[in-house]
C-alpha positions as CSV (number, residue, x, y, z in Angstrom):
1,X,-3.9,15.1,6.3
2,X,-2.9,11.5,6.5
3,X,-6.5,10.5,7.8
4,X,-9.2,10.9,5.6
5,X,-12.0,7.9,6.6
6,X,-12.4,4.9,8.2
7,X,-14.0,2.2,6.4
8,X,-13.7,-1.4,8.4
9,X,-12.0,-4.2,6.5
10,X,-13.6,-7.6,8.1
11,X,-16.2,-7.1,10.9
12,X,-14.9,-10.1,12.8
13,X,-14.0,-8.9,16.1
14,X,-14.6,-5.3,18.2
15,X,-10.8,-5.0,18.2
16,X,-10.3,-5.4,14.5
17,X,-12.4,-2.4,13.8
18,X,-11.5,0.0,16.5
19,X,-7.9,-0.3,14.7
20,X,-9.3,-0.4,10.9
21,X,-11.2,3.0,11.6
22,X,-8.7,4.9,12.8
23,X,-5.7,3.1,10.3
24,X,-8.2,3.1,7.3
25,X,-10.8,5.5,6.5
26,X,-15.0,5.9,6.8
27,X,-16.6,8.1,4.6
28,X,-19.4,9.1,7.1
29,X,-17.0,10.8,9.3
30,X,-16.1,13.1,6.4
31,X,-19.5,14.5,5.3
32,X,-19.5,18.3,5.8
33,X,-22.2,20.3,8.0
34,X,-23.0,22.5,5.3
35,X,-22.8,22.0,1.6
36,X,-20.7,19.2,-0.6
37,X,-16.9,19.1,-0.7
38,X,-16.1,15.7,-2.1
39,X,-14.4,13.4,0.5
40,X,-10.7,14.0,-1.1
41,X,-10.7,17.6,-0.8
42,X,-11.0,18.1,2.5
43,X,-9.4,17.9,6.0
44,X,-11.9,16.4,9.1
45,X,-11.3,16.0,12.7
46,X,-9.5,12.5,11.7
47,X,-6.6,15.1,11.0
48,X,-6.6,16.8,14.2
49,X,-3.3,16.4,16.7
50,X,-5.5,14.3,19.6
51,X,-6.8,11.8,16.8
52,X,-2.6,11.8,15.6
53,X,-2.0,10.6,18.8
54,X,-4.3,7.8,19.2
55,X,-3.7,6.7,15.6
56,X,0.3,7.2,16.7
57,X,-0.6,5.0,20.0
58,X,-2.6,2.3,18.2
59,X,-0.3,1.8,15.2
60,X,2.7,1.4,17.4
61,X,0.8,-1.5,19.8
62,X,-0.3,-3.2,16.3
63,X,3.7,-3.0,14.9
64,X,4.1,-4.9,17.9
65,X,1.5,-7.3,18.2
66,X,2.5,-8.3,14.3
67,X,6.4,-8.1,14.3
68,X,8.4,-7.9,11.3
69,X,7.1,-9.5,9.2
70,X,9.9,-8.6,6.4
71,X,12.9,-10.4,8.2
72,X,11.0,-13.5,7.0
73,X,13.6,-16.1,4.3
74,X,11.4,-18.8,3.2
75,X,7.4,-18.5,1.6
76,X,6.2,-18.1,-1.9
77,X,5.3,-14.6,-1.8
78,X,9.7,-14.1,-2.0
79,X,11.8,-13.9,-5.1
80,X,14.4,-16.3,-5.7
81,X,17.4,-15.5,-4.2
82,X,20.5,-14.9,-6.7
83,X,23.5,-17.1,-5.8
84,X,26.5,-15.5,-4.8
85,X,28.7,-16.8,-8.0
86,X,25.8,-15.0,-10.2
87,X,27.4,-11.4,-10.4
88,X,25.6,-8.0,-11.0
89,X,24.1,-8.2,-15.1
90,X,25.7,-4.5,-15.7
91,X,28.7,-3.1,-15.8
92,X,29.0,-1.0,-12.8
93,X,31.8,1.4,-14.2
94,X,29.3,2.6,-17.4
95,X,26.8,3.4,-14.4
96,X,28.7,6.2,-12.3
97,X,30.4,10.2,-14.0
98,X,33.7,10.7,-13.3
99,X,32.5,14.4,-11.8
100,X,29.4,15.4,-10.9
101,X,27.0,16.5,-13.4
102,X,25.7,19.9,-13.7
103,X,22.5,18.6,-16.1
104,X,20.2,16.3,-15.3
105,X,19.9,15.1,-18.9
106,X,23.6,13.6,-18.1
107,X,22.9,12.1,-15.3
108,X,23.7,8.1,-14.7
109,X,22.3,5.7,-11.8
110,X,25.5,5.7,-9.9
111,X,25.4,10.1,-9.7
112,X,22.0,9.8,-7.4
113,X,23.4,10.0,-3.6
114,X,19.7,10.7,-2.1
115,X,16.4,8.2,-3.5
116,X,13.2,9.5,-1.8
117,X,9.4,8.6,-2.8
118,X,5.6,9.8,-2.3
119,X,2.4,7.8,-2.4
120,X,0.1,5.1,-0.8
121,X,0.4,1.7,0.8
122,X,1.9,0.5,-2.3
123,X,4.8,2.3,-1.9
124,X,4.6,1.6,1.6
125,X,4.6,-2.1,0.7
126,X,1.9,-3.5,3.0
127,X,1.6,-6.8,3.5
128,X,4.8,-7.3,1.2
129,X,5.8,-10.4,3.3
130,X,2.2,-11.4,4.8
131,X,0.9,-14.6,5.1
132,X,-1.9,-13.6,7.1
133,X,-4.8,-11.2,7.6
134,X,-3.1,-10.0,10.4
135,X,0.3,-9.3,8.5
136,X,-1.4,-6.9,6.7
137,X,-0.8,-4.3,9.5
138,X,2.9,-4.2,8.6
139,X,4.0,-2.2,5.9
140,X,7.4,-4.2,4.8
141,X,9.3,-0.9,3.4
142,X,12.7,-2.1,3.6
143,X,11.1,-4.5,0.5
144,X,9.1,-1.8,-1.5
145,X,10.0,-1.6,-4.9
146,X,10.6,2.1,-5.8
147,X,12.5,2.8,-2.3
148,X,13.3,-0.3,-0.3
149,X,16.6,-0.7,1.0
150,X,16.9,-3.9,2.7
151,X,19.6,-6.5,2.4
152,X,20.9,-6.4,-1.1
153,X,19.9,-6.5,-4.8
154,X,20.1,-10.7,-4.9
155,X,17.6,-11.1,-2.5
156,X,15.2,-7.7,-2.9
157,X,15.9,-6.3,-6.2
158,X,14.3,-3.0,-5.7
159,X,15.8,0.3,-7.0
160,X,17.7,1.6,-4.5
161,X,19.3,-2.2,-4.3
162,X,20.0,-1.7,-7.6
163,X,21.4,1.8,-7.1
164,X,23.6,0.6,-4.0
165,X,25.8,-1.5,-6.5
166,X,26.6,1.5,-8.4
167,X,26.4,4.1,-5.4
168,X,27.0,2.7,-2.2
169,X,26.9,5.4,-0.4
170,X,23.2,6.1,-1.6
171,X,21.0,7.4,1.7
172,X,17.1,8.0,1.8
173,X,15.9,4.2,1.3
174,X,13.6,2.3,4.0
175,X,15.7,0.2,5.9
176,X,13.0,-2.5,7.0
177,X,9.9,-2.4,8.7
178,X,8.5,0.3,9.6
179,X,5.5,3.0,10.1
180,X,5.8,6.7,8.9
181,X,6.8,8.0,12.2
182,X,9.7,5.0,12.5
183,X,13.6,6.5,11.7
184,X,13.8,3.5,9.4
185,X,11.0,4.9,6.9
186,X,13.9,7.1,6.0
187,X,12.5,9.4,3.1
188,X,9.9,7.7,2.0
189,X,6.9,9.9,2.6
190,X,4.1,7.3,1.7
191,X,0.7,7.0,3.6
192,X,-1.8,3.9,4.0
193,X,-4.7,5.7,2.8
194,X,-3.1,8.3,1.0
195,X,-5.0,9.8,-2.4
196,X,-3.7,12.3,-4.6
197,X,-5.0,15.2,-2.6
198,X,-2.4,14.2,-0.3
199,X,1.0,14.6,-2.3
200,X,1.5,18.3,-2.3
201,X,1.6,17.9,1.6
202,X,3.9,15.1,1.1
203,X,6.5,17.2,-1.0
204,X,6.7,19.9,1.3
205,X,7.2,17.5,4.3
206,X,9.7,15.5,2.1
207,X,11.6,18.6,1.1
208,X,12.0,19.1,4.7
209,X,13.2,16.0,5.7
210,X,15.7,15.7,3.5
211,X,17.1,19.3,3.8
212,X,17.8,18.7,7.3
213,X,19.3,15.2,7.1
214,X,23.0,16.0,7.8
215,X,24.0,13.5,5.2
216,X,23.2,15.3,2.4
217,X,25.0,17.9,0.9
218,X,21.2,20.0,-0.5
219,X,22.7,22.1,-3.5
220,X,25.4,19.3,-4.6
221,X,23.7,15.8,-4.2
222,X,21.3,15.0,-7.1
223,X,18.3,13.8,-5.6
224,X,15.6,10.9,-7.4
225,X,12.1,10.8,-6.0
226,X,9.1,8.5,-6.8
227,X,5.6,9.4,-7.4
228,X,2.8,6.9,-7.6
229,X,-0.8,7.9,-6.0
230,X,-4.3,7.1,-7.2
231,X,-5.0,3.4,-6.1
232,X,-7.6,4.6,-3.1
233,X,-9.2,7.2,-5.2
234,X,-10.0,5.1,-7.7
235,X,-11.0,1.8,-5.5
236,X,-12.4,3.4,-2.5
237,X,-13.1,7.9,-3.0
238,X,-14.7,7.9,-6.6
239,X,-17.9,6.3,-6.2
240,X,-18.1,9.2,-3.1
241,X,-17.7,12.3,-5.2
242,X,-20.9,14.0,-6.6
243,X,-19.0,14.5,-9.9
244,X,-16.5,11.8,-10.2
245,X,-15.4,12.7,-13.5
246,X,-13.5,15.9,-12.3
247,X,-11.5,13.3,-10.5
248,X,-8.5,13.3,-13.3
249,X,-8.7,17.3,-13.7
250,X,-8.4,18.0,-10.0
251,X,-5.4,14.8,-9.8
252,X,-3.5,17.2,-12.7
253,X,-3.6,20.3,-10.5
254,X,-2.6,18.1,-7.6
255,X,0.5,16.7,-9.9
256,X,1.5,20.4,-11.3
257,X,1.6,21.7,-7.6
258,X,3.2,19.4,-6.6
259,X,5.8,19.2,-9.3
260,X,6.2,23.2,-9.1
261,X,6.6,22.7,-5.5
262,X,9.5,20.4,-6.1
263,X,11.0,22.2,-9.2
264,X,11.6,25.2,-7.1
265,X,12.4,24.1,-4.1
266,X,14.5,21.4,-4.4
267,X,17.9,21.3,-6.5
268,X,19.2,18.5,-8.8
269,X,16.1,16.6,-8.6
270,X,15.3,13.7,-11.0
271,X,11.6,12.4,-10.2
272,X,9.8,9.6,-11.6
273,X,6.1,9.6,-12.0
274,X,4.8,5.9,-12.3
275,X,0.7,5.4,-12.7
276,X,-1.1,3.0,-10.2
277,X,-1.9,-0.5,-12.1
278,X,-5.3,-0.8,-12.9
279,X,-7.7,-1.7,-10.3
280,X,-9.7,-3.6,-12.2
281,X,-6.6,-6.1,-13.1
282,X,-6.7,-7.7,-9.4
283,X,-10.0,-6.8,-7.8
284,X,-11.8,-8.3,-10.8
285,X,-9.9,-11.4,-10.7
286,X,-11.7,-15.0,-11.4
287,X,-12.0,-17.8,-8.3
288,X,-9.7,-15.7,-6.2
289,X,-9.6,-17.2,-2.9
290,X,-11.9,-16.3,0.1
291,X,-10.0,-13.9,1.7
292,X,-9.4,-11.8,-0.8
293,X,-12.9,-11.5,-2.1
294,X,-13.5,-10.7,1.8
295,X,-11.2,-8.1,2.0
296,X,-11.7,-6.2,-1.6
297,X,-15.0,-5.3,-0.1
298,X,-13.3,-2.7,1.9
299,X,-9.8,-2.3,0.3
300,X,-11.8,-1.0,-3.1
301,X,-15.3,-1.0,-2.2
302,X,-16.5,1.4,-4.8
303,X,-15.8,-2.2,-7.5
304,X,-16.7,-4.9,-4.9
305,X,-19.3,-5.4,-2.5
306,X,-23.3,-4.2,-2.5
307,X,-22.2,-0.6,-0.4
308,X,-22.4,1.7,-3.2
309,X,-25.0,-0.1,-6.1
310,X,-21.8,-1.8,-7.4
311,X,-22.5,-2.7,-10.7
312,X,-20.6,-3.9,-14.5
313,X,-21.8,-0.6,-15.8
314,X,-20.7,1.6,-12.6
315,X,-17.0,-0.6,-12.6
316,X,-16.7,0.4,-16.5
317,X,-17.2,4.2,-15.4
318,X,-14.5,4.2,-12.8
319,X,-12.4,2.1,-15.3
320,X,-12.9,5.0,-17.7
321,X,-12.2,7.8,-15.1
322,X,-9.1,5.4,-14.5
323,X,-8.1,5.5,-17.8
324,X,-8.2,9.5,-17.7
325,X,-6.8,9.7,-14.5
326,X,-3.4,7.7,-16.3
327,X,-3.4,10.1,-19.4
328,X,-3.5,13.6,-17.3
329,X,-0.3,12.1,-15.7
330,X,1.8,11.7,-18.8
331,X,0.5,14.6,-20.0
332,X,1.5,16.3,-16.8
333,X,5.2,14.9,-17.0
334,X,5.3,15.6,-20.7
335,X,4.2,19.2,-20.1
336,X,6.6,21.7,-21.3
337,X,7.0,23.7,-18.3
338,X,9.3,21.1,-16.8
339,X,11.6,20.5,-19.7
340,X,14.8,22.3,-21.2
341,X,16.2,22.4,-17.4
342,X,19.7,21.9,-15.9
343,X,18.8,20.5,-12.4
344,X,15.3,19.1,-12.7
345,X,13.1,16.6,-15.0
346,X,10.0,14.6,-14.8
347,X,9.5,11.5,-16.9
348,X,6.6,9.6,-16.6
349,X,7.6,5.9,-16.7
350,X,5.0,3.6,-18.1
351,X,5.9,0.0,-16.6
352,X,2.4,-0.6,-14.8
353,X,0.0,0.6,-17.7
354,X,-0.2,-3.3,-19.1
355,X,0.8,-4.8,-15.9
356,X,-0.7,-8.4,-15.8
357,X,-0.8,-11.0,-13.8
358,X,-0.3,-13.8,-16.2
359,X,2.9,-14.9,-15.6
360,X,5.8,-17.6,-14.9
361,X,3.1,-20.3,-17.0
362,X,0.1,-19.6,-14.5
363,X,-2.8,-17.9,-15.1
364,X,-2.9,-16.1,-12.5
365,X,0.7,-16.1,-10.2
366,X,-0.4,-15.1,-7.2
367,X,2.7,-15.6,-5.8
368,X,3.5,-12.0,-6.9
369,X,0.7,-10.0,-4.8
370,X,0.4,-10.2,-1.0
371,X,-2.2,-12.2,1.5
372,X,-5.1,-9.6,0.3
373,X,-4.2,-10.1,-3.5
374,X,-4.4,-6.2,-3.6
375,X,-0.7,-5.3,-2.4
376,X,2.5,-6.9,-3.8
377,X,4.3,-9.0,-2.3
378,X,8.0,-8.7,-1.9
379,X,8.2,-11.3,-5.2
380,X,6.1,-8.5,-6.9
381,X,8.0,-5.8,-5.5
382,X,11.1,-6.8,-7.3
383,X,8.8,-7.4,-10.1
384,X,8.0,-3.5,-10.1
385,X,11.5,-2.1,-8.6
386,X,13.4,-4.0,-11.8
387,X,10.5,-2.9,-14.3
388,X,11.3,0.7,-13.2
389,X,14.9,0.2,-13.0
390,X,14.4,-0.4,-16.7
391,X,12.0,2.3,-17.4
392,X,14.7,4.8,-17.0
393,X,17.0,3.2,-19.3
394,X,14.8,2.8,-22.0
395,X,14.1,6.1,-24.2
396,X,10.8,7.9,-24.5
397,X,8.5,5.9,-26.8
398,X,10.6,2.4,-26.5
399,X,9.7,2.2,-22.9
400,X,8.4,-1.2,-21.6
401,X,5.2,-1.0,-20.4
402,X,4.7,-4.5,-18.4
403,X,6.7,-6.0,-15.7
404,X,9.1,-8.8,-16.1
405,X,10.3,-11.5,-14.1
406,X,12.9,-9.8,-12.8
407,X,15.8,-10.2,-15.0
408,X,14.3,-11.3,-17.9
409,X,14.8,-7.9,-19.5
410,X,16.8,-6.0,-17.2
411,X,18.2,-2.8,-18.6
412,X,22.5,-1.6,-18.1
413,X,23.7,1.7,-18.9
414,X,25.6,1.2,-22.2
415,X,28.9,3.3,-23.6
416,X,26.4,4.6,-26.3
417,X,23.5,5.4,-23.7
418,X,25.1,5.7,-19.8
419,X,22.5,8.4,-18.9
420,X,19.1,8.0,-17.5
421,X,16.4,8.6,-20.2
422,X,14.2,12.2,-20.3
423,X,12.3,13.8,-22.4
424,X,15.5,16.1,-23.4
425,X,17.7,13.5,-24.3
426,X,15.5,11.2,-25.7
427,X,16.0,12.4,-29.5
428,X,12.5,13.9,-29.1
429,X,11.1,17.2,-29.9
């Protein structure tokens, strides 16, 4: 499920892509023998339990070869670290109920026990601490910004970090680096290569990891989980489909079964559904340097490259399908079927519509995305874990929808407004 193609990154050695085509993805090995079924919507013999195995084997020796990378203390692509006198901006009393809550639409940062998140190599925060080509092999997910646990909120201010202060006993968040099969991934279900055919698999697999995790109580605990998918199918699956624009209808059904799935099966649940920034914001970047123009040409090689006829007016039509792809997820989260209940909500949280990367007086800060100017680096982790954080403080229709340096604009429950923000308790009809 996890392996869908293999598409080589750099061509510069026979090692580099023996590992790229089993860690990545290439379409070829996915045509059917009979017929069309669009790359996404299928499984291929990538998915069978000998290939596992060697993709098991291979990324294990490469987690080796790298090290961890994330332990790392000094290099731009880190946030500034807040000194010790500096205490926590919020009022960590306002954040936590003096019992447990029976309705999600009263719930406050400091009532989640378990964080848990779904999606690609964004969420698995590749590269986060890379200052190499070869770095980009580790995924850094003790740093990634929805469900990163590692060290503390001064020096990774990600959500759970934020969390911690008002929860301490919070479980579920990556502990450092680490691969999917690692105990240290914890509950975060995220795949490199992953594309939204992939998260109703994810939910049932993260539904039972998190069931039989001894630390948490299944029925009392109130539970958050993070969705963001779509950055692969939009830079690397679209340009393969025969009819791309059914990409956004077939992503909604994706998104309600996956939702359903959750809903029914998984109590006290609060889950946040976050869009992919748009691809065209870094791929289509001016005088980038070398390596990244290298590497686009197989991180999103439906916008770079000469593979697929790349063209302005081809990059416009994935931009538009992009554009519908982000609306049939609000309206997903906004649909009615998943409001008026006790113990579960969905709220889509806009932060990364407007995302740019115009910031700190540069024109472009590169400082916040990783080695391959495609991922974030752990700077731009904390960008996006604080711009979330913030998200669900902020009400429906006076939610921020750009990140921040990081606490610029950073939200605190308030006497007049401890709970997080849905669409129940938003004042909105």
């Amino acid at each position: 499920m996890i392996l869908r193609q293999c598409r080589p990154v750099l061509r510069r050695s026979v090692l580099v892509l023996v590992l790229l085509a089993v860690t990545t993805s290439v379409y070829g090995a996915t045509i059917p023998r009979t017929g069309y079924v669009d790359p996404t919507d299928q499984t291929t013999l990538l998915d069978g339990t000998a290939m596992r195995a060697v993709f098991r084997f291979l990324r294990t020796w490469m987690f080796n070869v790298v090290g961890r990378t994330g332990e790392r203390t000094s290099g731009s692509f880190l946030q500034d670290r807040v000194p010790p006198e500096v205490p926590f901006p919020c009022n960590v009393s306002l954040g936590r109920s003096p019992r447990v809550p029976t309705s999600v639409h009263k719930l406050r940062p400091g009532d989640i026990n378990v964080i848990a998140a779904m999606g690609d190599s964004l969420t698995a925060a590749t590269g986060a601490s890379a200052s190499g080509f070869f770095d980009l092999y580790m995924e850094n997910r003790g740093l990634a910004w929805s469900i990163g646990g590692q060290w503390d909120w001064r020096n990774v201010t990600t959500l759970p970090n934020i969390l911690k202060v008002f929860n301490p006993k919070l479980v579920g968040y990556s502990y450092g680096d680490a691969y999917p099969f690692h105990p240290d991934t914890q509950f975060n279900m995220a795949e490199i290569g992953a594309v939204s055919y992939d998260i109703p698999y994810m939910a049932r697999a993260m539904v039972q990891r998190i069931r039989r995790d001894p630390r948490v109580d299944w029925k009392r605990d109130w539970k958050l989980v993070t969705i963001a998918i779509g950055g692969n199918d939009i830079c690397s699956f679209v340009c393969t489909m025969r009819f791309p624009e059914q990409l956004p209808a077939k992503h909604r059904l994706r998104l309600l079964k996956t939702l359903r799935y959750l809903r029914d099966n998984m109590p006290r649940t609060f889950v946040n559904l976050v869009s992919v920034p748009s691809v065209a914001k870094v791929v289509m970047l001016q005088r980038k340097p070398f390596a990244c123009q290298s590497l686009h040409h197989g991180e999103c090689s439906c916008w770079i490259g000469k593979l697929y006829n790349q063209s302005d007016a081809t990059r416009e039509r994935w931009a538009r399908i992009q554009t519908q792809y982000i609306q049939m997820e609000k309206e997903v989260a906004e649909s009615p079927e998943f409001r008026g209940l006790d113990e579960f909500a969905v709220v889509y949280q806009p932060w990364s519509l407007n995302v740019t990367m115009e910031m700190n007086g540069k024109d472009v800060d590169y400082s916040l995305l990783s080695y391959d100017c495609f991922h974030m680096s752990q700077k731009g982790n904390a960008y996006a874990g604080t711009a979330l954080w913030s998200n669900m403080l902020e009400p429906v229709g006076k939610k921020s929808s750009n990140w921040r340096p990081i606490f610029k604009s950073f939200k605190c429950p308030t006497k007049e407004a401890p709970y997080l923000y849905t669409y129940d308790n938003s004042g909105r009809s």
